[in-house]
C-alpha positions as CSV (number, residue, x, y, z in Angstrom):
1,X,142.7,-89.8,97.7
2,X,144.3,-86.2,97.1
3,X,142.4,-83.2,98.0
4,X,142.7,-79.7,98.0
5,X,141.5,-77.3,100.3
6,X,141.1,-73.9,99.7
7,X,140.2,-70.5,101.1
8,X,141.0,-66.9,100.5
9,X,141.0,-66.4,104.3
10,X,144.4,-67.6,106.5
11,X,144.8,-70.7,107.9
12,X,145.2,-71.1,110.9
13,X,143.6,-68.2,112.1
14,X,141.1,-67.7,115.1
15,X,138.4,-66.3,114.2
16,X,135.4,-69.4,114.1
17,X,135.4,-69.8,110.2
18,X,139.3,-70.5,110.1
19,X,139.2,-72.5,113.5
20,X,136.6,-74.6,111.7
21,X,138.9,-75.1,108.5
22,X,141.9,-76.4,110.5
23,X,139.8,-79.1,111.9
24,X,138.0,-80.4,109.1
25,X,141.4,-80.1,107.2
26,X,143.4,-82.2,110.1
27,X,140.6,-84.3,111.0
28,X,141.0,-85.6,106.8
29,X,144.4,-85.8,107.2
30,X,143.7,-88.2,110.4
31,X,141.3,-90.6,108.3
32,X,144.5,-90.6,105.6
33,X,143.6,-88.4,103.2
34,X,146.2,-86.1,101.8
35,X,145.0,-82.7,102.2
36,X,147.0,-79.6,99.9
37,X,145.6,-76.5,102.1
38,X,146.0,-73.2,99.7
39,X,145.5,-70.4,101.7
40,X,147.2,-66.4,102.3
41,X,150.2,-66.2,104.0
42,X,149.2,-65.6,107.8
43,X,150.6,-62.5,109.1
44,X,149.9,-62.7,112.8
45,X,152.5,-66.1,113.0
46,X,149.7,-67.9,114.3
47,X,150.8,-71.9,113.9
48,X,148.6,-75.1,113.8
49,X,149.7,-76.3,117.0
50,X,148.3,-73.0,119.0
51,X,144.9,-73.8,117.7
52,X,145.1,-77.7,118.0
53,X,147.5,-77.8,120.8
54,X,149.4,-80.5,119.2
55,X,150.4,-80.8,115.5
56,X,148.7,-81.0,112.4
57,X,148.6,-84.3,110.9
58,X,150.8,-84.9,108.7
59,X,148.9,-85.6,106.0
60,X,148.4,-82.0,105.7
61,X,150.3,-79.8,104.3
62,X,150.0,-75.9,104.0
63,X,150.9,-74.2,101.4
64,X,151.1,-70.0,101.4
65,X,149.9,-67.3,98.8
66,X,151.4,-64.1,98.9
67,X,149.0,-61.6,100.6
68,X,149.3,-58.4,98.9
69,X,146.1,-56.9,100.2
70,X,146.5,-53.6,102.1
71,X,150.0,-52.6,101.1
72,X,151.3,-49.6,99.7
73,X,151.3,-51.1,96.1
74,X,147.4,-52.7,96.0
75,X,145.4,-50.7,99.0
76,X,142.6,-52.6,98.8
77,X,140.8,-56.0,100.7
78,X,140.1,-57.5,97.5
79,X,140.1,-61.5,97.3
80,X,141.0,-61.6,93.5
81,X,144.8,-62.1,93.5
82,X,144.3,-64.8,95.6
83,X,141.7,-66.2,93.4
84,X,144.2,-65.7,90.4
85,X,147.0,-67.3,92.3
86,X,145.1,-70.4,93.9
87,X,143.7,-71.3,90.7
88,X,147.2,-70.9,88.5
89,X,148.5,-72.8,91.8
90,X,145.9,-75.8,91.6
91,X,146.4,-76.3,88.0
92,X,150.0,-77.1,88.4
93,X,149.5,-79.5,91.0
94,X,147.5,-82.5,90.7
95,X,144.1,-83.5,92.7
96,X,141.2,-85.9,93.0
97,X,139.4,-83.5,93.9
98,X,139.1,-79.6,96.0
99,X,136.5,-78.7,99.0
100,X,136.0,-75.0,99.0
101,X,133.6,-72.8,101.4
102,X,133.9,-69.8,100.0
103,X,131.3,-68.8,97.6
104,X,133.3,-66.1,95.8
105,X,136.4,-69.0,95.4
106,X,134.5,-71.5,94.4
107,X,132.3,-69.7,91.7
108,X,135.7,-68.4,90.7
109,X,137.1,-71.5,90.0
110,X,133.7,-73.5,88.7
111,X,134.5,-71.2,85.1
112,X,137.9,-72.2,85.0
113,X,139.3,-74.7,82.5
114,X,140.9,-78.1,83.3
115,X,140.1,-77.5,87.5
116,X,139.6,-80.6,89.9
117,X,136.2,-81.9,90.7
118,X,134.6,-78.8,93.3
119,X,132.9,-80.1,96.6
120,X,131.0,-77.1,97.9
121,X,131.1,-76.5,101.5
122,X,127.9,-74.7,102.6
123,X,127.3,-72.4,105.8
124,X,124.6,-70.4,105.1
125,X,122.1,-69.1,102.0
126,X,124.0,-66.1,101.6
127,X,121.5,-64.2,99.7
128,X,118.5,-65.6,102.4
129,X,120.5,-64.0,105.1
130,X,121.1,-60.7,103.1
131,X,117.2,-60.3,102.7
132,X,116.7,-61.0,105.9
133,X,119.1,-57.6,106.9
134,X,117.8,-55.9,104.4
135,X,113.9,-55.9,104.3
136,X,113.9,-52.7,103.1
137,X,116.4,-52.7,100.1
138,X,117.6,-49.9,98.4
139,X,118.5,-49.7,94.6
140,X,122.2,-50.9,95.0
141,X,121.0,-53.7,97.5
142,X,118.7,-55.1,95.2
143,X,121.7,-55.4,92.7
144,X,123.6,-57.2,94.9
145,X,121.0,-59.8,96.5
146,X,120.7,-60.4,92.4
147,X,124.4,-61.1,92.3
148,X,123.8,-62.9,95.5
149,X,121.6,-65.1,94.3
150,X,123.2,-65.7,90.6
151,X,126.8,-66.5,92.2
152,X,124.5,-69.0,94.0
153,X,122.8,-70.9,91.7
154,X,125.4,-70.9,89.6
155,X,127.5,-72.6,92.2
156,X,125.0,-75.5,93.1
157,X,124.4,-76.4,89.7
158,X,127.7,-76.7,88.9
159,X,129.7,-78.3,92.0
160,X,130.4,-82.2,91.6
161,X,129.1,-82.2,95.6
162,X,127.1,-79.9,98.5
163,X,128.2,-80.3,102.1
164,X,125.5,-78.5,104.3
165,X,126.3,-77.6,107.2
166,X,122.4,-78.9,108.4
167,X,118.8,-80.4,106.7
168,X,117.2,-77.2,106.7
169,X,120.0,-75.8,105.0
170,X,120.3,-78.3,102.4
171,X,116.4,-77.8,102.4
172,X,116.7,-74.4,101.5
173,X,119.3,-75.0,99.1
174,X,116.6,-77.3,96.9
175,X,114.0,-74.6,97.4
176,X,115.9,-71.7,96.4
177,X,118.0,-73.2,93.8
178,X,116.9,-76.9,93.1
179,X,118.5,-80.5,94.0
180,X,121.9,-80.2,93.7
181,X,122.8,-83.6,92.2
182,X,125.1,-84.8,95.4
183,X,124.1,-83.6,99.2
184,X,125.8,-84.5,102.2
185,X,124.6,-82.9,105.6
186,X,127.7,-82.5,107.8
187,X,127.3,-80.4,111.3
188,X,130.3,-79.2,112.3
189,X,132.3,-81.3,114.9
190,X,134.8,-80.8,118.2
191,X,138.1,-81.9,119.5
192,X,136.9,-85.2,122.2
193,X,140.8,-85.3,123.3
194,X,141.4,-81.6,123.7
195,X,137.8,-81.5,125.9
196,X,139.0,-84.8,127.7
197,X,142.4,-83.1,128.5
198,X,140.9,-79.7,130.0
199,X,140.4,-79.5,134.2
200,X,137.9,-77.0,135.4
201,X,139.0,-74.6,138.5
202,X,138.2,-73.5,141.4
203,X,134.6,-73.8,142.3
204,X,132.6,-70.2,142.4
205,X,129.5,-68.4,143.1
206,X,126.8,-69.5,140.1
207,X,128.7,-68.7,137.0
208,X,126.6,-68.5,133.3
209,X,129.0,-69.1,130.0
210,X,128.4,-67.3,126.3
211,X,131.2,-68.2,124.7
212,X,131.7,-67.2,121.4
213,X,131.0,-64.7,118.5
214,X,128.9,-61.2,119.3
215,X,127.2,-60.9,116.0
216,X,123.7,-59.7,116.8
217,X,121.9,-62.7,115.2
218,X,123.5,-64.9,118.2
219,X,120.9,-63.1,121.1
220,X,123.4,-62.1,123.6
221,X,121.5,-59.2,124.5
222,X,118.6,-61.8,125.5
223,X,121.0,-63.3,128.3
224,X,121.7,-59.8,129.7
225,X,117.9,-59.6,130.2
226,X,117.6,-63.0,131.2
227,X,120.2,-61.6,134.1
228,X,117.4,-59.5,135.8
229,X,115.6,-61.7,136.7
230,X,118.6,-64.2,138.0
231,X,120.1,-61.9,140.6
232,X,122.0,-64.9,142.1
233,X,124.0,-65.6,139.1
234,X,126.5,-63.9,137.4
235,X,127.3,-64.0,133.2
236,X,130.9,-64.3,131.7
237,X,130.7,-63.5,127.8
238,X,133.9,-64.3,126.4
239,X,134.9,-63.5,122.7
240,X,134.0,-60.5,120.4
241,X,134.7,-57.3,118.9
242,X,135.9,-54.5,120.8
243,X,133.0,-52.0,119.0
244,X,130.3,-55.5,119.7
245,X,131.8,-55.3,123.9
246,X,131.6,-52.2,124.4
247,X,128.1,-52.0,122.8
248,X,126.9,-54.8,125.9
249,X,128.8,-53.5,128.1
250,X,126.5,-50.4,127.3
251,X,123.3,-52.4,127.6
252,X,124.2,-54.5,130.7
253,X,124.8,-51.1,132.9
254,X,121.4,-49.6,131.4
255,X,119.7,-52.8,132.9
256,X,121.8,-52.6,136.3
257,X,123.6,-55.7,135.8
258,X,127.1,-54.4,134.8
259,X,128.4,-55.7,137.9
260,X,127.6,-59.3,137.6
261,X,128.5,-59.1,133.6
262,X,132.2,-60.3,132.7
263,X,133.1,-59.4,129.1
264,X,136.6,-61.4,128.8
265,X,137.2,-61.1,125.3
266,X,138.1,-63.0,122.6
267,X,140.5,-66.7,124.1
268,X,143.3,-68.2,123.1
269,X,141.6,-71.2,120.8
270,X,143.8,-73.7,122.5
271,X,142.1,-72.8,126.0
272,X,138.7,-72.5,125.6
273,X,137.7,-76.1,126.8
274,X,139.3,-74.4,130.3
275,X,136.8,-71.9,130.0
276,X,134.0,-74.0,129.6
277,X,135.3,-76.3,132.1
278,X,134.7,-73.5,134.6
279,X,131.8,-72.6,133.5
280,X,128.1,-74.0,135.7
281,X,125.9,-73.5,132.4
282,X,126.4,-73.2,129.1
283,X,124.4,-70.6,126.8
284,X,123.6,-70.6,123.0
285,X,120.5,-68.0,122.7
286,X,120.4,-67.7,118.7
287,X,117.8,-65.8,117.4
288,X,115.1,-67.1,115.3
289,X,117.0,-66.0,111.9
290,X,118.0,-68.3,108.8
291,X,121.1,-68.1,109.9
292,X,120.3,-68.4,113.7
293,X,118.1,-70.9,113.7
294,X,118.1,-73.3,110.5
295,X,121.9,-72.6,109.2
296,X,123.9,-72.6,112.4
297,X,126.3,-75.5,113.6
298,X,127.5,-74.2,115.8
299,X,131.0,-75.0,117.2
300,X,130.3,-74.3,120.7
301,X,127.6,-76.0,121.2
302,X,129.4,-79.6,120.3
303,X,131.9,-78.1,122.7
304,X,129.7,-77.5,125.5
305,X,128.7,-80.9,124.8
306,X,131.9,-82.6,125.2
307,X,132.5,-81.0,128.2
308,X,129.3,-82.2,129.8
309,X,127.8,-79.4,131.2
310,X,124.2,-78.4,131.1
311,X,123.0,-76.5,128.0
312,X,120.1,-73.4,127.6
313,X,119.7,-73.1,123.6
314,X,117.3,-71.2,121.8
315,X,114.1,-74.0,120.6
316,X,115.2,-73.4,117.0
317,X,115.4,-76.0,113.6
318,X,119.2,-76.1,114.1
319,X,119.3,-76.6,117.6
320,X,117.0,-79.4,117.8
321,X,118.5,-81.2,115.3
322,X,121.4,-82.0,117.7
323,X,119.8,-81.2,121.2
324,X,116.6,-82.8,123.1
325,X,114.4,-80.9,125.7
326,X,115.1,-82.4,129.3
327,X,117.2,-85.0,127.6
328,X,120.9,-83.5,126.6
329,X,120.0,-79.8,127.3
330,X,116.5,-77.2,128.1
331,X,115.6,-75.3,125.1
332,X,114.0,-71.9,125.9
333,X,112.2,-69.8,123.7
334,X,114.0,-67.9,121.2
335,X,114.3,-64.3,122.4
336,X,112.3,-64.4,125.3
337,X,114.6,-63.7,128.3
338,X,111.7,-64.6,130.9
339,X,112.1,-68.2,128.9
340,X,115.6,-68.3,129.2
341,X,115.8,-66.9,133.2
342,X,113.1,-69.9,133.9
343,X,115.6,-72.6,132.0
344,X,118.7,-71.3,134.0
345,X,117.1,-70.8,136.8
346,X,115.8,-74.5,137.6
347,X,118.8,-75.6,136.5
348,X,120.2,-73.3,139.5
349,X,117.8,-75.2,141.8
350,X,118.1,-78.5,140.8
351,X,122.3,-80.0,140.2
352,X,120.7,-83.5,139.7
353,X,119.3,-82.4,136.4
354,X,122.1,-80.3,135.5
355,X,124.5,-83.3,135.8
356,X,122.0,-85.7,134.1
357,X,121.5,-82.8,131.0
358,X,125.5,-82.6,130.8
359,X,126.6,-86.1,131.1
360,X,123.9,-86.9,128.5
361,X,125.6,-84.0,126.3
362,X,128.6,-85.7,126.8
363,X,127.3,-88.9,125.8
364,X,126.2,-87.7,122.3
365,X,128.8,-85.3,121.6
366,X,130.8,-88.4,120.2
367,X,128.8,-88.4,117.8
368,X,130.2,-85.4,116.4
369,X,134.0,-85.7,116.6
370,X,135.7,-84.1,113.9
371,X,137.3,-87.1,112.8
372,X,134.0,-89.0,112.2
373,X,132.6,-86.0,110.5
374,X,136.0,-86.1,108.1
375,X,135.1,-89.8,107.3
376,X,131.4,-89.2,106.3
377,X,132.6,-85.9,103.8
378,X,135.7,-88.2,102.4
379,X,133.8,-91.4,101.7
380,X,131.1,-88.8,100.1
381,X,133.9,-87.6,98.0
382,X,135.0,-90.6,96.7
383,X,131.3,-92.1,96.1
384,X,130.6,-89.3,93.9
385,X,133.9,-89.3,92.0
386,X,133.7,-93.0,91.7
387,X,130.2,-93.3,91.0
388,X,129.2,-90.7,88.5
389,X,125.7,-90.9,90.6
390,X,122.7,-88.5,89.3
391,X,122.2,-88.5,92.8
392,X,124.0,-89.5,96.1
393,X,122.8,-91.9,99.1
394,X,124.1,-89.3,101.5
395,X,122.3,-87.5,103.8
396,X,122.8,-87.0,107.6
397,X,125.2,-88.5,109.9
398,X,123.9,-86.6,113.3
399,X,123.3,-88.4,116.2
């Protein structure tokens, strides 16, 4: 089988989103699937190998759109010459079928003539997560949850396949939009030989890990409350903004715990397993959003996982899909830090359970290698192009 993969953002890049692409794109190459990725040119020489540490497979290859956004001649961020360009580009080039994740792309390409079967990749109800910023709408908002929510439907009507990221998701979807006529759920995945091959340092004082974006729907701010009350611990928060840092930094010295509060910035992608490995516990506190707590997959947490270390998560849809109370992790109330400073802190009193949480976590986090996760979405590809079904046997794969 032949696919293509496309996106109008670069891969490789390291932000989440792209690290996520490279790895579902190598991890198909590893199954043997030829995989055409289509992407922008990447302008920051960023290479495959400084993400994966090792190369991609070669099954995979990459193939680069100019990027004229943001030069003198077309000042603008627009996606639409890539859109023009990728789908003149997968017309000349033939394909079983293409996996796209971006919403714009792929109702771009859905009203083109003569295109490849479309697999649909989704992350989140865009639109649910748009009312959900915007209780109060104004005029021009209200147009654009509309366009939100037409680009939408239109999109799981017409897609040969979904891929959601999780059930609740894919629930979602069929509420919002109806059945699509193929579902797979698919959480996201992590590297086992890249966590296997990382060696933690030096031990320290009581060291707490976020690692990670600093969007505000992820709860950081919860964990620098939780810090308090946890005077014999100390928090690194590593990835982020330099406007979303300096905004914590900001919060952490209003509630006196500047001092025990590392803000390390964004990591190289290839080292953050060392990161973790240093790490004593490991932190996820979404917040109780669509996309926090029903839409999420997150990376991190598989990673975490792999790494067998103990895990405090928010007690949300997503993360319970993946995680068990006093089995592979604690789960703490979303947004309460008292809930979370309890979690930590009898993990902090008691190693035994910490080791049994983590090497359970490690136990079930092989269930969700990337490569297994690549053989679940390319044998769903090739029952629905083979089958013609009204409705596919697929569902989820999860341990």
């Amino acid at each position: 089988m032949k696919l293509i993969y496309a996106d109008p953002n670069p891969i490789p890049g390291t932000v989440p989103a792209a690290l996520q692409m490279l790895q579902t794109v190598d991890a198909l190459g590893e199954t043997g699937i030829d995989v055409d990725v289509i992407s922008p040119q990447v302008r920051n020489g960023t290479t495959p190998s400084q993400i994966l540490a090792r190369e991609i497979s070669p099954q995979v290859s990459l193939h680069y759109l100019p990027d004229i956004r943001k030069r003198w001649f077309f000042p603008l961020a627009s996606h639409r010459p890539y859109f023009f360009l990728a789908g003149r580009w997968i017309r000349r080039h033939r394909a079983d079928a293409m996996i796209v994740r971006n919403l714009k792309l792929a109702d771009y390409l859905l009203r083109l003539p003569h295109m490849p079967p479309l697999f649909f990749e989704s992350h989140e109800l865009h639109a649910q997560t748009f009312r959900e910023s915007h209780p109060a709408a104004t005029r021009s908002q209200r147009k654009k949850l509309a366009l939100l929510e037409c680009r939408e439907r239109f999109v799981y009507h017409h897609a040969h396949g979904i891929v959601a990221l999780t059930p609740y998701l894919l629930d979602d979807i069929r509420t919002h939009y109806g059945t699509p006529v193929s579902t797979l759920v698919a959480p996201d995945g992590v590297d086992l030989r890249l966590a296997a091959s990382a060696a933690a340092g030096p031990d320290t004082h009581p060291r707490l890990l976020y690692l990670g974006s600093l969007h505000p729907w992820k709860g950081v701010e919860v964990l620098l409350e939780a810090l308090v009350q946890l005077p014999q611990a100390s928090l690194r928060i590593v990835g982020g903004s330099d406007v979303r840092i300096r905004e914590l930094q900001q919060l952490a010295a209003r509630l006196g715990v500047g001092d025990r509060t590392e803000f390390a910035g964004p990591v190289a992608p290839a080292q953050r397993f060392e990161v973790i490995a240093d790490a004593q516990i490991c932190l996820l506190p979404s917040t109780d959003t669509s996309i926090g707590g029903r839409y999420t997959s997150p990376l991190k947490l598989f990673e975490y996982m792999a790494m067998g270390k103990p895990v405090v998560a928010g007690n949300l849809p997503a993360m319970r899909g993946v995680l068990q109370h006093g089995r592979n992790a604690l789960l703490a109330e979303p947004g309460s830090p008292r809930a979370f400073a309890d979690c930590i802190r009898a993990l902090l009193g008691n190693p035994l359970l910490g080791r049994s949480l983590g090497e359970q976590a490690r136990y079930d986090a092989r269930a969700y290698c990337w490569t297994r996760r690549a053989e679940h979405i390319g044998s769903f590809v090739g029952y629905v192009l083979n089958r013609s079904v009204v409705r596919s046997p697929y569902s989820y794969y999860g341990a």
